[in-house]
C-alpha positions in Angstrom: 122.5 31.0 24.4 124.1 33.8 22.9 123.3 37.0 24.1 123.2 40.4 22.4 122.1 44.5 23.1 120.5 45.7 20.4 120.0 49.7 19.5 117.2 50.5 16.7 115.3 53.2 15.7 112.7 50.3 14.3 111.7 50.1 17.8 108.1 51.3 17.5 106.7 49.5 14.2 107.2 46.7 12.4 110.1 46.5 9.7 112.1 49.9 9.5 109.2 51.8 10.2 109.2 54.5 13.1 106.4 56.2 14.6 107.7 58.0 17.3 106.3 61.5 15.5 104.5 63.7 18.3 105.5 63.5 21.7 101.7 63.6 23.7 100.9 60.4 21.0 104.2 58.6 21.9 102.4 58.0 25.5 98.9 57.4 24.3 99.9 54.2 22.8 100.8 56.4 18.8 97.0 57.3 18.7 96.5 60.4 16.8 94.6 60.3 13.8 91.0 60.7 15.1 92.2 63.2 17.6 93.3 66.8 17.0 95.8 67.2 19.8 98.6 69.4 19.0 100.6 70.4 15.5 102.0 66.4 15.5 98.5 66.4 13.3 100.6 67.5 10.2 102.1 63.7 10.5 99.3 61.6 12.2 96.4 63.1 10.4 96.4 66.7 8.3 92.9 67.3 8.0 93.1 67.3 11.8 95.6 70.3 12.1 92.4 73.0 11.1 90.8 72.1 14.5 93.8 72.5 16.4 93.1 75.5 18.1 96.3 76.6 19.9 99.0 77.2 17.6 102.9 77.0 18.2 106.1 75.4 17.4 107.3 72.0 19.3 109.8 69.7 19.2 110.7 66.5 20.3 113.1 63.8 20.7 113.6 60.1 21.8 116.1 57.6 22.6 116.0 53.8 21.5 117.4 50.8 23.7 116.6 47.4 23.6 118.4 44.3 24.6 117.8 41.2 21.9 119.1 37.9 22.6 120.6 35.8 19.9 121.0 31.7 19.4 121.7 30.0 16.7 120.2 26.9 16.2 123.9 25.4 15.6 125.2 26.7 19.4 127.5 28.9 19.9 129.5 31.2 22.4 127.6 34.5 23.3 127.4 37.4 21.2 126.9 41.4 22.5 126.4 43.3 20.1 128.4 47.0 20.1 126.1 49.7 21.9 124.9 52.7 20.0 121.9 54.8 20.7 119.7 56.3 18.0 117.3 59.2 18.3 114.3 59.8 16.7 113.2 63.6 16.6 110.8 65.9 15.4 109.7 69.2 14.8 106.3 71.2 14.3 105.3 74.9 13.4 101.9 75.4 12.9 99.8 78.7 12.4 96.3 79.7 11.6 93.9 82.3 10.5 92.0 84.4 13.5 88.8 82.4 12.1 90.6 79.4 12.8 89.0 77.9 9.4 92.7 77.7 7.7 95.8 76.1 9.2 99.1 75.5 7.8 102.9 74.8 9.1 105.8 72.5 8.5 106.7 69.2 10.3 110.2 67.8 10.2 110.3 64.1 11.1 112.5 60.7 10.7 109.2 58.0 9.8 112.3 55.3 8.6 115.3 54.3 10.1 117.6 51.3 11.8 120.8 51.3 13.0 122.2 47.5 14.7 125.9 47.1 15.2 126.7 43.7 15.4 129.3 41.5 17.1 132.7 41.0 15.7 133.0 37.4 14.3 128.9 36.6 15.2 127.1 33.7 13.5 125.9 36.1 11.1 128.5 38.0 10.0 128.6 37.0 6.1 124.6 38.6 6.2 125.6 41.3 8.6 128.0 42.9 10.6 126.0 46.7 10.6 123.3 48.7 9.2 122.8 52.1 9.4 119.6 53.1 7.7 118.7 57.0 8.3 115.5 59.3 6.7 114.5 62.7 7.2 111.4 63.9 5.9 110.2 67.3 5.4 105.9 68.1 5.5 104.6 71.2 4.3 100.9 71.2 5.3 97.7 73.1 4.7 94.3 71.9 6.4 91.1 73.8 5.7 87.6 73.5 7.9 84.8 73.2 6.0 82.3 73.0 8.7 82.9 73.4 12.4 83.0 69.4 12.4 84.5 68.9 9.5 87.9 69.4 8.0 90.6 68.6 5.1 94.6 68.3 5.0 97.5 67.5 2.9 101.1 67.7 2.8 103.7 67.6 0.0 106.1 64.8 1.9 109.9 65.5 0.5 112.2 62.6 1.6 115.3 65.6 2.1 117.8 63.2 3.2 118.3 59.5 3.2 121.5 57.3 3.5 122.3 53.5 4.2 125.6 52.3 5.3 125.5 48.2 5.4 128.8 46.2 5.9 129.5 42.8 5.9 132.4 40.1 6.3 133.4 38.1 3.0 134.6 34.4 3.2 137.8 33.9 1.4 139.0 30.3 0.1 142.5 29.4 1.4 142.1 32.0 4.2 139.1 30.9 6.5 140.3 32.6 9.5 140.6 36.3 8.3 137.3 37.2 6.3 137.4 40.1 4.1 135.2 43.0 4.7 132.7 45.2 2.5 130.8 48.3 3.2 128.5 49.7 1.0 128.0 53.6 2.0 125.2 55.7 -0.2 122.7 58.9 0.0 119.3 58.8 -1.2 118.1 61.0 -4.1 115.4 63.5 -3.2 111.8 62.0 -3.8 108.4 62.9 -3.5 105.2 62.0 -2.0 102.0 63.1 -0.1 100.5 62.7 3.2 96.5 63.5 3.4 93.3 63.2 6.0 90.3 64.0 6.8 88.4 64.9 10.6 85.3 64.7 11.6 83.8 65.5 14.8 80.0 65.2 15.1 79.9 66.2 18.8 81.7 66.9 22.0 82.1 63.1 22.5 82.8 61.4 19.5 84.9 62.0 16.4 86.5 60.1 13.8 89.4 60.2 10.6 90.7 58.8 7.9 94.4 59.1 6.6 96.7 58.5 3.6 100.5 58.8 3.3 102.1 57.3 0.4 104.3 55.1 -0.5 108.3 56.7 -1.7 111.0 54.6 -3.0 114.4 55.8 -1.7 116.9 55.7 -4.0 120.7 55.3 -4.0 122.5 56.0 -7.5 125.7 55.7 -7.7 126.8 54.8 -3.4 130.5 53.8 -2.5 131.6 50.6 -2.5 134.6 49.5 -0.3 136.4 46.1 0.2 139.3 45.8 2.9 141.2 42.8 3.7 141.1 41.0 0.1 144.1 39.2 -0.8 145.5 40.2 -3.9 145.0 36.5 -5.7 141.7 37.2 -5.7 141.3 40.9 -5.9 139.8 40.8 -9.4 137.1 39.2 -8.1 136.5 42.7 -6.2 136.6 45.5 -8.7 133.1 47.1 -7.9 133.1 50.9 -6.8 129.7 52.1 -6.8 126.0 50.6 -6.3 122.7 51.2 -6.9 119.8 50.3 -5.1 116.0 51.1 -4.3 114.3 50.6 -0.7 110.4 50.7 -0.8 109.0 53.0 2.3 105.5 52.1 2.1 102.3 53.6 2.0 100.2 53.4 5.2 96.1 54.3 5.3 95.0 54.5 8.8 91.2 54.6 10.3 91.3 56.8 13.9 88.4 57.1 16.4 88.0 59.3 19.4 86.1 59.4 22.7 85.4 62.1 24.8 82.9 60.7 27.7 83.8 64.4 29.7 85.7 67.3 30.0 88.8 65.5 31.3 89.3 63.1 29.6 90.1 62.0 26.1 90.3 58.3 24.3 91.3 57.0 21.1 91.8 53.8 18.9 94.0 53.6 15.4 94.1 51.0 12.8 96.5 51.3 11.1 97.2 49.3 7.5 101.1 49.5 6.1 101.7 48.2 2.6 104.7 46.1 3.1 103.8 43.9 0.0 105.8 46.5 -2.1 109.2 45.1 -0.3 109.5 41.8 -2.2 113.4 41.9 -3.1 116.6 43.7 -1.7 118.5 44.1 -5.3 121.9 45.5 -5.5 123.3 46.9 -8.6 127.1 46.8 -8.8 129.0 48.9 -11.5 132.2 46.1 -11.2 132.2 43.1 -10.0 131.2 42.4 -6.1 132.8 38.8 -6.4 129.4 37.1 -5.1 131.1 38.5 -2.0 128.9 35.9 0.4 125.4 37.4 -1.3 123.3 35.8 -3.4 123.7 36.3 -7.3 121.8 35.5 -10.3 123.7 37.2 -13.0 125.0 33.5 -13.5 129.0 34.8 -13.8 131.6 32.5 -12.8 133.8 33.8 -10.2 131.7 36.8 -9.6 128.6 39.2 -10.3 127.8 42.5 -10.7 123.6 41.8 -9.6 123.0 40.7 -6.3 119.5 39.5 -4.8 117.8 38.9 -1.6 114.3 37.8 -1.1 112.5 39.2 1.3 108.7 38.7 0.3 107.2 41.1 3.3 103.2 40.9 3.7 101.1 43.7 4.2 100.5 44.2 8.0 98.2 46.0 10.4 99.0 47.3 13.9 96.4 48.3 16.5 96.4 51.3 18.7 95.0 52.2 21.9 95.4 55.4 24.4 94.0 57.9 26.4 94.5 60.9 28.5 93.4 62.6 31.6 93.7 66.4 32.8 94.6 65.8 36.4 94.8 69.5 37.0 95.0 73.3 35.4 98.9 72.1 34.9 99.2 68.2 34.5 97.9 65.9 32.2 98.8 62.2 31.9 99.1 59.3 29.7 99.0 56.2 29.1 98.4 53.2 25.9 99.3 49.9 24.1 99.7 48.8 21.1 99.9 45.3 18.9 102.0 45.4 15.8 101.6 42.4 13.2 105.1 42.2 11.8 105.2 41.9 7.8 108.3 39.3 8.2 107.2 35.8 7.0 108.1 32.7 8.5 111.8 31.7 6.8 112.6 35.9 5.5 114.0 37.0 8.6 117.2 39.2 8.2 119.2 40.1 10.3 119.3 43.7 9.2 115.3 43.6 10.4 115.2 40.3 13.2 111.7 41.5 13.1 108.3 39.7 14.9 104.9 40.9 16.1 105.4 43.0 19.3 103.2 44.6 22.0 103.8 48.5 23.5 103.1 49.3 26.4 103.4 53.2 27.0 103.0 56.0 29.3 103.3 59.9 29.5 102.4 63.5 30.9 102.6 67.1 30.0 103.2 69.8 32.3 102.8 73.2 31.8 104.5 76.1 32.6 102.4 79.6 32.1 99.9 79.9 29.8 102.3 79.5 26.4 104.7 76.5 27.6 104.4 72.8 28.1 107.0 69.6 28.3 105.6 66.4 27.2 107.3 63.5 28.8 107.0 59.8 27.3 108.0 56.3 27.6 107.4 52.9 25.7 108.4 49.7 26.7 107.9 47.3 23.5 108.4 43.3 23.5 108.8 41.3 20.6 107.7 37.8 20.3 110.7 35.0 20.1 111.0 34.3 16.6 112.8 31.0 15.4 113.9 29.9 12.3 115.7 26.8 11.2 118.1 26.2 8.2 115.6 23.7 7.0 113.1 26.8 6.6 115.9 28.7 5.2 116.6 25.5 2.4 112.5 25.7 2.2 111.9 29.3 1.5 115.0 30.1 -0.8 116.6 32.4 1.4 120.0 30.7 2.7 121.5 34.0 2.5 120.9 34.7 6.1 121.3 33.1 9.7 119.0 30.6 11.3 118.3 30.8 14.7 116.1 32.5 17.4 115.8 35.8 18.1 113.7 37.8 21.1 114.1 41.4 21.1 113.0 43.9 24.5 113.1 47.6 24.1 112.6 50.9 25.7 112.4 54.5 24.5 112.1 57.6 26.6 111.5 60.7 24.9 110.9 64.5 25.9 109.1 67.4 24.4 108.8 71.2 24.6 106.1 73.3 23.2 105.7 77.0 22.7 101.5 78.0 21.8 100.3 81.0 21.3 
């Protein structure tokens, strides 16, 4: 059994998606979009932020680590992988008018990301040796009450800054022992896209929403492509510099209910639907030739390519939310949820850039509060994905021999801490 620790910021959704956005949801199971909590409404549901009544700035931060075990189905010695730690933050400023019928602010938040180092000379290491996958998103947001149970929101999303570092070892004919290297190093271009909800809240007890964000595809034109350890009887099989390439983040509608059965105590269920389908192909552009450098090609070139392809064929996928709270006193309030997350990996595409499978959450949390203006929100999830197996033969079967078969299972756990200033 080969063993590995595993550090990823796709910890709390399936894929590369992160939903680690508002600190008092990260303990409620990621609840939030038929509840009007606190200024993470800008993310989980705008229409929500205009019933918000306390205004303020907060900020918030988490820490990812998991430990994955590895086998391939051919044996093997035991693999770790390198540690790293990735951290998920995000930041809020909200304000209203004194009628408190018009709300707007700016959230700051990273809803995409992975980062897995992997062991030196592991089974996998002509699919992967490391990925570094990094977004931050920036969310102006207005939200208007058109009743006092009933109220709109939108946000111009701005992806501000994306990058992707993936490396991998080459095999070399005539030198088996000592693989070359690439890494493929790019920034995403600036892209657009929107984020918009509605709230409604019919009584004390009971209320309900509805949100939209949609779908952005990042875009690297023109990233840095580097080879190392290529002998030079075969270097001109290695002439690419630059590449192109275009990862979907998907659009994700979700349905949110709350419950309030008294004063204390608050309860709330999400649905939520991700579009995965739009991530049918990982393509690679190369402007020179990458040598087929151990990836799959179909420009048909002898001796090399400048295209390179990889199936992946995701499904759309729903996860299922559940949390609540309770004010224990004037001070404390606590926290706790769980959470079942379909993954939109099909039997025979998994990668090892994304060893993804469906996964429970279990979390927990409190605030406390200091004076009448200050809080810290405290949270903690402990996530556990399903053992997921695949053979070569499912590999031959599905097309997609350009990555590892074997079994992966995959145990994580991500503190985080928040501090918020109302007013």
């Amino acid at each position: 059994m080969g063993g590995a620790l595993l550090t990823g910021s796709t910890a709390s959704a399936g894929g590369f998606q992160v939903t680690l956005a508002g600190q008092k949801n990260n303990g409620m199971g990621g609840v939030g979009v038929g509840l009007s909590l606190d200024q993470a409404a800008m993310f989980y549901n705008p229409g929500a932020l205009a019933m918000v009544r306390e205004r303020g700035v907060q900020i918030g931060g988490n820490a990812t680590f998991a430990r994955s075990a590895f086998r391939s189905q051919f044996g093997g010695e035991q693999r770790e992988l390198r540690n790293s730690v990735v951290t998920p933050f995000n930041l809020y400023a909200g304000f209203g008018s004194k009628d408190n019928k018009f709300a707007a602010g700016i959230a700051i938040y990273t809803p995409f990301g992975s980062k897995l180092q992997y062991a030196e000379g592991w089974e996998g290491r002509f699919s992967l040796t490391d990925i570094d996958l990094k977004s931050i998103f920036v969310q102006p947001t207005v939200s208007y009450a058109i009743t006092d149970k009933l109220s709109v929101g939108g946000g111009l999303v701005i992806l501000a800054y994306g990058a992707v570092n993936l490396q991998k070892d080459i095999p070399i004919e005539g030198q088996p022992g000592v693989p070359g290297h690439v890494t493929l190093d790019g920034k995403a271009l600036t892209k657009l896209g929107f984020n918009g909800g509605i709230y409604f809240k019919p009584s004390d007890k009971f209320s309900v929403g509805a949100s939209y964000r949609s779908r952005i595809d990042a875009t690297v034109d023109g990233g840095d492509v580097t080879f190392a350890n290529i002998p030079a009887s075969v270097g001109g099989r290695f002439t690419a510099t630059e590449f192109d390439v275009t990862l979907p983040l998907p659009a994700t509608t979700t349905l949110g209910f709350g419950f309030m059965p008294n004063e204390k105590t608050t309860l709330g269920l999400d649905v939520n639907y991700v579009e995965w389908s739009a991530y049918k192909s990982l393509d690679f552009k190369f402007r020179g030739n990458n040598g087929a450098g151990g990836l799959v090609s179909t420009s048909g070139q002898v001796g090399g390519s400048n295209v390179s392809n990889s199936r992946r064929e995701y499904e759309d996928a729903v996860t299922l939310r559940l949390g609540g709270q309770y004010q224990a006193t004037e001070a404390l309030t606590v926290r706790a949820g769980a959470s079942y997350d379909f993954s939109p990996v099909k039997d025979g595409f998994v990668t090892p850039e994304t060893p993804d499978a469906d996964r429970i959450g279990i979390t927990a949390g409190l605030t406390y509060k200091v004076g009448e203006h200050f809080g810290v929100d405290v949270s903690t999830q402990f996530i556990d994905l399903r053992k997921r197996t695949q053979t070569q033969q499912d590999l031959i079967d599905a097309g997609t021999t350009d990555r590892i078969a074997g079994t992966y299972k995959t145990r994580i756990v991500i503190p985080g801490i928040g501090f918020t200033y109302s007013f």
